[in-house]
SEDORO-391505 format. One record per residue (C-alpha): residue in one letter; x, y, z; residue number from 1. Coordinates in Angstrom, 1 decimal, padded with zeros to 4 digits, m for minus. Layout:
N
<atom "A" <X Y Z> NUM>,
...
***
This chain:
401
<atom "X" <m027.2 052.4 076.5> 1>,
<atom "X" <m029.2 051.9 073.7> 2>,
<atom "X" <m028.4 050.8 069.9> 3>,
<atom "X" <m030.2 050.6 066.6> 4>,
<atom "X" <m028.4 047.6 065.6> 5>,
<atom "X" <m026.8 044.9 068.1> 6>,
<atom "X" <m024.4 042.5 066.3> 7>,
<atom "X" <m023.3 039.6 068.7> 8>,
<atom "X" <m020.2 037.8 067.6> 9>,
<atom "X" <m017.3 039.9 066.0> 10>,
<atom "X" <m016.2 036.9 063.6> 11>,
<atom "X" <m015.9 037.6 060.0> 12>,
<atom "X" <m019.8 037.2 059.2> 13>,
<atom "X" <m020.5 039.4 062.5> 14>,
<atom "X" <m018.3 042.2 060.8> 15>,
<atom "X" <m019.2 042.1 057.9> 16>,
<atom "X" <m023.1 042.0 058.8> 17>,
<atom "X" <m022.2 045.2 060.3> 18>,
<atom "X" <m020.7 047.0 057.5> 19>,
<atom "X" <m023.0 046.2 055.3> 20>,
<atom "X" <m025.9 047.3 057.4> 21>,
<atom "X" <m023.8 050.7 058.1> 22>,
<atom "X" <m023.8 050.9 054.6> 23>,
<atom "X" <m027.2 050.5 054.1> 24>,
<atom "X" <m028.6 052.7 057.1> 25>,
<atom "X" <m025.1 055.1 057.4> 26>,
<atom "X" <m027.2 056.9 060.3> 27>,
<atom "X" <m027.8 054.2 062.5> 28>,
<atom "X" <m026.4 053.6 065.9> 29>,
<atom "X" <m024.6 049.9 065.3> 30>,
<atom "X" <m022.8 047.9 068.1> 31>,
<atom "X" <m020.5 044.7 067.7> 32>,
<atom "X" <m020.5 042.7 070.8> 33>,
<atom "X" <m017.6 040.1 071.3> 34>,
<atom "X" <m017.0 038.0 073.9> 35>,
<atom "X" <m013.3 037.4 073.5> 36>,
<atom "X" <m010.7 039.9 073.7> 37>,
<atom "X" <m010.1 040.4 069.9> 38>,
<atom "X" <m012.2 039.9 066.6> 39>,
<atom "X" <m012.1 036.4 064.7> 40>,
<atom "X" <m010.4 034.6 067.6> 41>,
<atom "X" <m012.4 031.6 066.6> 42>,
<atom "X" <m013.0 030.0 063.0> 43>,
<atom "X" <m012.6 033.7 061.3> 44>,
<atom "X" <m009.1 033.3 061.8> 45>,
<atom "X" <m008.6 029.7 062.3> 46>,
<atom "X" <m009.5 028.7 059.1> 47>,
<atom "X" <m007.4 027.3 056.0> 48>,
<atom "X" <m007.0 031.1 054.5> 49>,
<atom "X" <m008.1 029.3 051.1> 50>,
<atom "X" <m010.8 031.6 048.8> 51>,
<atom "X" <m013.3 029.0 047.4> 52>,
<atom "X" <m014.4 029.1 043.8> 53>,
<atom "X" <m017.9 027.4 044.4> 54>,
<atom "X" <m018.4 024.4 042.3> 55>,
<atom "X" <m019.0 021.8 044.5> 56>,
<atom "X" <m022.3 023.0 045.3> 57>,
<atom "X" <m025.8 022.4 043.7> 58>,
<atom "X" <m027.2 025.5 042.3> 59>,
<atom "X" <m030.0 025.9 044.3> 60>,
<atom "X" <m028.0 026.2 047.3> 61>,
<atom "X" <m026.8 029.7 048.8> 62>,
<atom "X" <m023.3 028.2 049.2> 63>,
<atom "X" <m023.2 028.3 045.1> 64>,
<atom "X" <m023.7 032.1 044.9> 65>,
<atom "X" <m022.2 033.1 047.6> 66>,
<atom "X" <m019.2 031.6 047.3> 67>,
<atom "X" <m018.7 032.8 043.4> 68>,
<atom "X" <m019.0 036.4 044.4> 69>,
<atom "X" <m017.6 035.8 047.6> 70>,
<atom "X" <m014.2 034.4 045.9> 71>,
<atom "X" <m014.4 037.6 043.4> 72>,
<atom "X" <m015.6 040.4 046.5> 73>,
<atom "X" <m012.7 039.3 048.9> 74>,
<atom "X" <m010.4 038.9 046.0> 75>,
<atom "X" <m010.8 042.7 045.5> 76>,
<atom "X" <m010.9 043.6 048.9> 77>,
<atom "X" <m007.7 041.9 049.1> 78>,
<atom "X" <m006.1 043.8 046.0> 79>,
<atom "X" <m007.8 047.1 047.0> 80>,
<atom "X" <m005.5 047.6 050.1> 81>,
<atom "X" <m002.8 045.5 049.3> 82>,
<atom "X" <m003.0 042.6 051.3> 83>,
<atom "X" <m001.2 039.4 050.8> 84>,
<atom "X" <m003.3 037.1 048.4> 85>,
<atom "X" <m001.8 033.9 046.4> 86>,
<atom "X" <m003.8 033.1 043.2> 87>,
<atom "X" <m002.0 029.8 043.0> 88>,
<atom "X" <m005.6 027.6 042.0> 89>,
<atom "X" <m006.6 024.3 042.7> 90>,
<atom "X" <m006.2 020.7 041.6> 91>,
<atom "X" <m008.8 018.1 042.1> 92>,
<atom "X" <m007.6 015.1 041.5> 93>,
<atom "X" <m009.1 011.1 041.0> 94>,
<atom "X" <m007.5 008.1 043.1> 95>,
<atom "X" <m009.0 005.8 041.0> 96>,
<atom "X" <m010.9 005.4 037.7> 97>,
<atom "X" <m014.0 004.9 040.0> 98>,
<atom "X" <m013.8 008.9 040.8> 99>,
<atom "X" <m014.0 010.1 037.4> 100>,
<atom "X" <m017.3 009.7 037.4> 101>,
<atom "X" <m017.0 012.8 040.4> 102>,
<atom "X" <m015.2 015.1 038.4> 103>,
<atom "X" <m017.7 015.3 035.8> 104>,
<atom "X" <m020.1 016.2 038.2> 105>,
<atom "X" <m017.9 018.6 039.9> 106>,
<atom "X" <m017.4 020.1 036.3> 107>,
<atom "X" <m021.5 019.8 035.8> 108>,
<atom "X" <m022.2 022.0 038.7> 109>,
<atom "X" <m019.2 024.6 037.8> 110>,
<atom "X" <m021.0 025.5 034.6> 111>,
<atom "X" <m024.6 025.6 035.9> 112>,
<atom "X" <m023.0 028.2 038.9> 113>,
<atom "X" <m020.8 030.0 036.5> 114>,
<atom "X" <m017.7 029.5 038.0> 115>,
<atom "X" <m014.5 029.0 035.7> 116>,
<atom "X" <m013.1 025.2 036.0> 117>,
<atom "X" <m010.9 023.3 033.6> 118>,
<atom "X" <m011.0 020.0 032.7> 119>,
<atom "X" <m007.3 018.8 032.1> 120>,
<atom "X" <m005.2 015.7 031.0> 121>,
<atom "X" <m002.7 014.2 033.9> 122>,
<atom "X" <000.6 015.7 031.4> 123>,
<atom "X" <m001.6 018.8 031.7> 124>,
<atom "X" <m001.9 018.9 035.6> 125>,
<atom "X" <001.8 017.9 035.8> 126>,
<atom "X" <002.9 021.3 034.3> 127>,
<atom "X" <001.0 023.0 036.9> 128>,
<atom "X" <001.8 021.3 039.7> 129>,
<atom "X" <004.7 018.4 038.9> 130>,
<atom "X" <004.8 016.4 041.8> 131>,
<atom "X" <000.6 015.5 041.6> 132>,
<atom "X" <m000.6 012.5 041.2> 133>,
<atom "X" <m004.1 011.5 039.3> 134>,
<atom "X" <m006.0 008.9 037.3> 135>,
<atom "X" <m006.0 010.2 033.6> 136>,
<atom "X" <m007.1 013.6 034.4> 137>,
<atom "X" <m008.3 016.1 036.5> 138>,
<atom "X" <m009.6 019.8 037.4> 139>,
<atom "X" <m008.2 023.1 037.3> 140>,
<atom "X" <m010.0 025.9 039.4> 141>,
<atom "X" <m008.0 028.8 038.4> 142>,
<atom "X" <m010.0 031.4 040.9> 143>,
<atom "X" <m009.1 029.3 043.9> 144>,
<atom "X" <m006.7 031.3 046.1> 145>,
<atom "X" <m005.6 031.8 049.5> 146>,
<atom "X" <m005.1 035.0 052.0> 147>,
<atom "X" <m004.3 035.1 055.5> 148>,
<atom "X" <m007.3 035.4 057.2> 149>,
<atom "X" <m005.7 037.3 060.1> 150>,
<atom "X" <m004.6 039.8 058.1> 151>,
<atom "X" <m008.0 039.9 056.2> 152>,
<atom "X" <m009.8 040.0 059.7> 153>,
<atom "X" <m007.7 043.1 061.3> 154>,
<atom "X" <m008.8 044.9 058.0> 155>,
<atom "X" <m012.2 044.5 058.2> 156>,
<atom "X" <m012.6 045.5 061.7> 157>,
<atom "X" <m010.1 048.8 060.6> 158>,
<atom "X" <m012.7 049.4 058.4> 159>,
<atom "X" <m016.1 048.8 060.6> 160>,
<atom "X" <m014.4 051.1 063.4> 161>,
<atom "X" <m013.5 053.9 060.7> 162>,
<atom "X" <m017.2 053.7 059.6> 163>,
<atom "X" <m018.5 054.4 063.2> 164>,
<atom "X" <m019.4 051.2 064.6> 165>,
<atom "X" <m018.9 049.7 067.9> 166>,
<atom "X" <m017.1 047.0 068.8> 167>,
<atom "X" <m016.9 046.3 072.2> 168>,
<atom "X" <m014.2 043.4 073.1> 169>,
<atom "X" <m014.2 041.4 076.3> 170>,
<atom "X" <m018.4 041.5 076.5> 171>,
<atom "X" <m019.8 038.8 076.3> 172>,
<atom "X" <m023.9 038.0 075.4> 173>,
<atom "X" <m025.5 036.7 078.8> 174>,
<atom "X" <m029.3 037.3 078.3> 175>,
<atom "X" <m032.2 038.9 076.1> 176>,
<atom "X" <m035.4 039.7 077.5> 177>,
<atom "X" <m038.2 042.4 076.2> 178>,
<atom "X" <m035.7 044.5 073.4> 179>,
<atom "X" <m032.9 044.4 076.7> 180>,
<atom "X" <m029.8 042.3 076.0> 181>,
<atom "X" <m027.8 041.8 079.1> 182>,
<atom "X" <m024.1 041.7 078.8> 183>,
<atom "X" <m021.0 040.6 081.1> 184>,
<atom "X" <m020.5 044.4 081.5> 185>,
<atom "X" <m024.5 046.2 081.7> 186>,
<atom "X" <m027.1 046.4 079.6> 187>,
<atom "X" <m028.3 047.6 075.8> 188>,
<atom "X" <m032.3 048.2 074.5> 189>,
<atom "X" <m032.0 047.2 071.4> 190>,
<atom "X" <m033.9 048.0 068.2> 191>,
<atom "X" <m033.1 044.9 066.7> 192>,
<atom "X" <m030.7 041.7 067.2> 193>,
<atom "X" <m028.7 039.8 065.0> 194>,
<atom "X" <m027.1 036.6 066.4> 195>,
<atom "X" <m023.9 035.6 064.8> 196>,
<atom "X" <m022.7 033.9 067.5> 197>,
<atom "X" <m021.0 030.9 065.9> 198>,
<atom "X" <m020.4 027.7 068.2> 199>,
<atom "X" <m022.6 029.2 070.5> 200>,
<atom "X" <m025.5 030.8 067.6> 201>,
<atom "X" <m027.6 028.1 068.7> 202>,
<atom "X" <m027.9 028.7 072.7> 203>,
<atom "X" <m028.1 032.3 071.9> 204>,
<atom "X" <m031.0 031.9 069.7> 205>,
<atom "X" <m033.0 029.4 072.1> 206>,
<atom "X" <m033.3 032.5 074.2> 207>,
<atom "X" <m035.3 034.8 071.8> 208>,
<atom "X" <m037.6 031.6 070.9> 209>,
<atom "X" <m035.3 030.3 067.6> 210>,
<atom "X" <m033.0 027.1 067.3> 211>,
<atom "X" <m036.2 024.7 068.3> 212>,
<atom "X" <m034.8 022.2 065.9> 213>,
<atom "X" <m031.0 022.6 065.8> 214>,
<atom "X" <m028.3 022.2 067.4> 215>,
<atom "X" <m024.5 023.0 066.9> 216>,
<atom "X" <m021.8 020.3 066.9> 217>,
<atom "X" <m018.4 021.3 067.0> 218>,
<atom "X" <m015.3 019.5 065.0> 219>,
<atom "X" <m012.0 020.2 065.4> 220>,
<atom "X" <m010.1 020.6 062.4> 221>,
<atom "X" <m006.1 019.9 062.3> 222>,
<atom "X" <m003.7 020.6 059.7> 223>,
<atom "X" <000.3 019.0 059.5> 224>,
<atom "X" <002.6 021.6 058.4> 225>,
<atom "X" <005.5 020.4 055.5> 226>,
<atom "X" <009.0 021.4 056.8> 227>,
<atom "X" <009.7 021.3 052.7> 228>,
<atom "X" <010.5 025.1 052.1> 229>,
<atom "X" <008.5 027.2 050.3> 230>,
<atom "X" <007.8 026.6 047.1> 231>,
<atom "X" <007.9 023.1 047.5> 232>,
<atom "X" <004.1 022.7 046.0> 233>,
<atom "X" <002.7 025.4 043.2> 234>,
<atom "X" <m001.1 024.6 043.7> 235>,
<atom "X" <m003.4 023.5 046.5> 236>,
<atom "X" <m004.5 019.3 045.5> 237>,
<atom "X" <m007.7 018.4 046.4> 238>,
<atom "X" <m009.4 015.0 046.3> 239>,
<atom "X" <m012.5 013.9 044.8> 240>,
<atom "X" <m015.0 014.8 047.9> 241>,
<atom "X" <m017.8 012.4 048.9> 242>,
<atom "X" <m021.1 014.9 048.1> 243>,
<atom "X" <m023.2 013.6 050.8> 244>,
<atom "X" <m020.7 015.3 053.7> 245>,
<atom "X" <m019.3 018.5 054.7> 246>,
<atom "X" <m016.5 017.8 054.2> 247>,
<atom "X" <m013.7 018.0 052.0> 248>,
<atom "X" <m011.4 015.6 052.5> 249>,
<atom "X" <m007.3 015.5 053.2> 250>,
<atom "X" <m005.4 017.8 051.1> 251>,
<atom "X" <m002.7 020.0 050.1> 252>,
<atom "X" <m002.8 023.7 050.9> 253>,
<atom "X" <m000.8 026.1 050.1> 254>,
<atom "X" <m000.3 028.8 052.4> 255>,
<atom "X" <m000.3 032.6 051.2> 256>,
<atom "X" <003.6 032.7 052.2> 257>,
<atom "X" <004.3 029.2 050.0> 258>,
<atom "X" <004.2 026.9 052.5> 259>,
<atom "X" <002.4 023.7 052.5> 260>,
<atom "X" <m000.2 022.1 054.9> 261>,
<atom "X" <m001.9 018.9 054.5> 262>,
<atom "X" <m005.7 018.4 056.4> 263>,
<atom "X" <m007.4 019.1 058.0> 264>,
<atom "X" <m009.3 016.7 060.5> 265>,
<atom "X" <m012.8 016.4 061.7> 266>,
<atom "X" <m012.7 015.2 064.4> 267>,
<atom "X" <m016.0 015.4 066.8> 268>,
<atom "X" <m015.3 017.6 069.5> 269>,
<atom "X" <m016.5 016.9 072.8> 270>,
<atom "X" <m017.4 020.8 073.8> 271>,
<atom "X" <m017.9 023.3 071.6> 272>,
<atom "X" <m014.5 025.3 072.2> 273>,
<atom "X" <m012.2 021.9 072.8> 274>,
<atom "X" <m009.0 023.6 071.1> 275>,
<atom "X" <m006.5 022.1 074.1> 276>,
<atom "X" <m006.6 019.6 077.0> 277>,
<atom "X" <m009.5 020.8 079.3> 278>,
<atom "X" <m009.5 024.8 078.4> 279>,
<atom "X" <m013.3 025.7 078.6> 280>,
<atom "X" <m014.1 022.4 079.2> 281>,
<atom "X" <m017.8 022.5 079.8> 282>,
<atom "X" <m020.1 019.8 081.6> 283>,
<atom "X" <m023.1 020.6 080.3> 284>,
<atom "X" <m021.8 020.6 077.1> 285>,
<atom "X" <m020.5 017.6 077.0> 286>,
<atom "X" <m023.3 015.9 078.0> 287>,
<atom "X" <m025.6 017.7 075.1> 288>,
<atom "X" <m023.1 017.3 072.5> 289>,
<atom "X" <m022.4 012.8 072.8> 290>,
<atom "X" <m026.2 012.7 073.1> 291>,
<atom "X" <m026.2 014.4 069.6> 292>,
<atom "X" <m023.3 012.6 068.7> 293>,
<atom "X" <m025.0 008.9 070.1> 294>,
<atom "X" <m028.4 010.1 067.9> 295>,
<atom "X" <m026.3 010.3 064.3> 296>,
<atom "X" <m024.8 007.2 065.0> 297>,
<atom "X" <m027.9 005.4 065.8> 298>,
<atom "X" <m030.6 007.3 063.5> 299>,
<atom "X" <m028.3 009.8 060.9> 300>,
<atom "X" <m029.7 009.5 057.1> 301>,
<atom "X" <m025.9 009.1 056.4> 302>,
<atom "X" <m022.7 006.6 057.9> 303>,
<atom "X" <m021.7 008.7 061.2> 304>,
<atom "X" <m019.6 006.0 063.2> 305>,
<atom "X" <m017.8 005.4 059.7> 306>,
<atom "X" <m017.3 009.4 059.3> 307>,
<atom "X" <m016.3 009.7 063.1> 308>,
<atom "X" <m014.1 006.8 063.0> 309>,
<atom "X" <m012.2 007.9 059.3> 310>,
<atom "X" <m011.9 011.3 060.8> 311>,
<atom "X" <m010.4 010.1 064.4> 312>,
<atom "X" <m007.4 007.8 062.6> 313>,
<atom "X" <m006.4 011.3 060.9> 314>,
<atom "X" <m004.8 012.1 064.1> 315>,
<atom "X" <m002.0 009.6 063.7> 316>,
<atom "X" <m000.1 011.6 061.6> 317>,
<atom "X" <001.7 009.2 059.3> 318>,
<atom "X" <m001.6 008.2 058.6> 319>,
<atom "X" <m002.8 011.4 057.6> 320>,
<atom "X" <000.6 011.6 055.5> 321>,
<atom "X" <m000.4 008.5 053.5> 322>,
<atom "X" <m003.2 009.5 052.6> 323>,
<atom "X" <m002.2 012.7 051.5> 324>,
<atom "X" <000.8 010.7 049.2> 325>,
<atom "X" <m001.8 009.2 047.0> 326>,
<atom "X" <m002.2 012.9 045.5> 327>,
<atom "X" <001.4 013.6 045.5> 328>,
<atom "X" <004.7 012.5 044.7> 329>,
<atom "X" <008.0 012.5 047.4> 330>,
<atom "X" <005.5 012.6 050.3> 331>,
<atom "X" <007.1 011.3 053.4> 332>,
<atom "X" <006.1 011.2 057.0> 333>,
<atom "X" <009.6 013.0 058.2> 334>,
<atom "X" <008.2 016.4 056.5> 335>,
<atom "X" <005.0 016.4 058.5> 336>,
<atom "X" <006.0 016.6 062.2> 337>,
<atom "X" <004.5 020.0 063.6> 338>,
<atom "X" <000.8 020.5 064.2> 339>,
<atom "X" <m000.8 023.8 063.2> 340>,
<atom "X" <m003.0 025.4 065.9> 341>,
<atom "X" <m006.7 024.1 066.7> 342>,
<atom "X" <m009.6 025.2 064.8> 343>,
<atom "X" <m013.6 024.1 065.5> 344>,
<atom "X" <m015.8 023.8 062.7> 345>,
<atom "X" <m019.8 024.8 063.9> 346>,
<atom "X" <m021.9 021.9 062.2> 347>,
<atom "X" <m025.5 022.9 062.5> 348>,
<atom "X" <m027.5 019.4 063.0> 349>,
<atom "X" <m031.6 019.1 062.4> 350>,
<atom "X" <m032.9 017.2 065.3> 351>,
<atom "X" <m035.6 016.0 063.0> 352>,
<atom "X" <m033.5 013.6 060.9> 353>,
<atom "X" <m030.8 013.6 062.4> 354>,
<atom "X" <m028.9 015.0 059.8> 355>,
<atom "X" <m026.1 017.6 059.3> 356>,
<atom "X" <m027.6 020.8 057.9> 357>,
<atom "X" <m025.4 021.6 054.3> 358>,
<atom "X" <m026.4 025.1 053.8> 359>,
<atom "X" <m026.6 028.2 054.9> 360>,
<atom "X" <m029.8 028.5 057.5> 361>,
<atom "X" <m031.4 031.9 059.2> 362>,
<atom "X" <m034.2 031.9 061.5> 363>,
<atom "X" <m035.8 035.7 062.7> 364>,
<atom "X" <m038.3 037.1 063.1> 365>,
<atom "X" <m038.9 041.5 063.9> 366>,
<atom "X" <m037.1 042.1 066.4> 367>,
<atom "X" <m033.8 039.8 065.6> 368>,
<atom "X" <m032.2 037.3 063.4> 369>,
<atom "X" <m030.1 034.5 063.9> 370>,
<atom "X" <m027.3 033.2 061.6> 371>,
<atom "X" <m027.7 029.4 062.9> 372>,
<atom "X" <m025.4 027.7 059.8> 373>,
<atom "X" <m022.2 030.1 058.5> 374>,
<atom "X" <m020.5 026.6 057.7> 375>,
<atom "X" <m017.7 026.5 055.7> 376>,
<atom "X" <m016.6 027.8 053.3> 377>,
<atom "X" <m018.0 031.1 055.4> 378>,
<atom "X" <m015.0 032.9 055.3> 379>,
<atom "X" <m014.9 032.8 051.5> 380>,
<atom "X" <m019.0 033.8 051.8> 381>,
<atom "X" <m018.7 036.4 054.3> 382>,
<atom "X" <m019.6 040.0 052.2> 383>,
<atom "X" <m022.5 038.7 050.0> 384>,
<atom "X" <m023.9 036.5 052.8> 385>,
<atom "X" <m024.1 039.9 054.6> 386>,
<atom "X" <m025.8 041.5 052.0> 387>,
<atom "X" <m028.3 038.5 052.1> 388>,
<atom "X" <m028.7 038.8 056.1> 389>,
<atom "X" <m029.9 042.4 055.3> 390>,
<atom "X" <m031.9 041.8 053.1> 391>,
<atom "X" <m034.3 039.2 055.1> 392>,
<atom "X" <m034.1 041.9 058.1> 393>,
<atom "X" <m035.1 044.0 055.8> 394>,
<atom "X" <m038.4 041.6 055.0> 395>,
<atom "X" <m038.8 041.0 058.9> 396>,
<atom "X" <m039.2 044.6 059.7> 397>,
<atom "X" <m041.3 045.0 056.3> 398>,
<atom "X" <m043.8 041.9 057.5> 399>,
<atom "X" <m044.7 043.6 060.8> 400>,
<atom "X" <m045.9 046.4 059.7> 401>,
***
């Protein structure tokens, strides 16, 4: 067959690259190729559910713009066809006196992005969530929210097949050569190729010349599940987050039907889809990803073996749950028993540093593009990071003329 457009990933980015480019060209021919037997199956839908506000990023990253309007875009989708949404807001609290110093930059960068954040007294905070716990003060982000992205995800692709696209389940990517991408089920010519392949964006892209540089690390992220019922927190509580990382840090979520989580982990993965015991365990893989993971913790601009070492002790769940209690009041270890399913978190790293890439990255070229760096919080992103994927296919095909 042939296509105008070929999509390969069906996640939440891969959709809504789709939509948008429907949108922009409503009579091409547009296919969505997924490898698995349903859309999102990966981090689309195995994510916290929570809608970012975007103020801890600088304001010269894409992160910061994206994530304002994205909040605001899937807020409306949300409202627009009555899907569950919980605009409960955020805390971010300080441990000590030594992190106040982090929430004024946290505040800083929320009024240079334009996003609404409040800077409260601890009495304050206590009215909005009464069991927290902080040193004098803290934040209120009143646009943080959370959905289930399950529901958000089975909405979208409604939407993408009503428009006319394509999404073929169960096909997975296998080769590109000369405008021909080869697939577990035939063949497509192609008039042009956008890779939004997640955990495995990086192989993909190696194949149409891309991806010299960078490679994807996986990290599994866990979250403990309170058997308090629901309503037993009023607002998700965040920590003070170290900058330099990805990373957010253990904290309180509250789910979209009132329950709470605490989490998640990030813990180095050993292949890239390590969700349980050996399932696609991978040799290769594994032999790739620790030489990655040996180079960050002998060359990395930043403290890996302290990062991977921090991030391996939250496995012990009382520990987790201790760490969690210096945010909260009435936090015990009996509440936080049950493990919520597995997700894997695709850390793009530069081989030139090493370091871990923070922002969004694309490479392309004509004939395709490849979304190497969705990191979180991509979810959140997802419709105008589309828009911005257009856009530089748009200056590709432009250039080669």
């Amino acid at each position: 067959m042939t296509t105008d457009y070929l999509v390969i990933g069906g996640g939440v980015i891969g959709l809504s690259v789709a939509r948008e480019l429907k949108h922009r060209h409503p009579a091409a021919h547009i296919v969505v190729l997924e490898k698995e037997t349903r859309c999102g199956a990966h981090a689309s839908t195995r994510n916290s559910g929570v809608l970012h506000a975007g103020f801890y990023y600088t304001a010269d990253s894409l992160k910061a713009r994206f994530t304002r309007d994205g909040n605001r875009r899937l807020t409306e989708f949300c409202e627009e066809r009555n899907l569950a949404i919980r605009k409960c807001g955020k805390l971010v609290v300080a441990k000590s006196e030594a992190e106040l110093e982090g929430l004024d930059e946290l505040l800083r960068r929320a009024e240079v992005n334009g996003v609404p954040l409040e800077s409260i007294t601890e009495a304050e905070a206590r009215k909005i969530e009464p069991r927290v716990r902080t040193w004098g003060r803290a934040l209120f982000s009143p646009a943080t929210s959370t959905v289930d992205p399950a529901e958000v995800m089975r909405a979208l692709e409604r939407e993408v097949v009503d428009a006319g696209i394509e999404v073929r389940c169960g096909e997975g990517f296998v080769n590109w050569r000369n405008g021909v991408v080869t697939t577990e089920r035939g063949s497509i010519e192609c008039g042009y190729v956008i890779n939004s392949a997640g955990l495995h964006a990086d192989s993909v892209a190696r194949q149409f010349g891309f991806s010299q540089h960078y490679r994807i690390l996986p990290f599994k992220g866990l979250y403990l599940y309170s058997n308090e019922p629901a309503g037993a927190f009023q607002t998700h509580i965040y920590p003070v987050p170290d900058l330099k990382q990805p990373f957010l840090g253990v904290h309180f979520t509250v789910t979209v039907d009132g329950r709470a989580k605490i989490g998640p982990t990030a813990i180095p993965a050993f292949w890239r889809e390590q969700y349980r015991g050996l399932d696609n365990f991978r040799m290769q893989e594994v032999a790739d990803i620790c030489l990655r993971q040996l180079s960050l913790a002998l060359h990395a601009d930043f403290d890996f073996r302290r990062l991977a070492l921090e991030e391996m002790k939250k496995q012990y769940a009382p520990y987790m749950v201790r760490q969690a209690a210096r945010m909260a009041r009435g936090v015990r270890p009996s509440q936080y028993k049950n493990w919520g399913a597995p997700g894997i978190r695709a850390q793009l790293v530069d081989l030139r540093g090493p370091s871990l890439v923070m922002d969004f990255l694309l490479e392309g070229d004509a004939r395709s593009l490849h979304i190497l760096n969705a990191v979180s919080p991509g979810f959140t992103c997802s419709f105008p990071f589309a828009e911005h994927v257009c856009d530089r296919i748009g200056q590709y095909r432009a250039e080669s003329k």
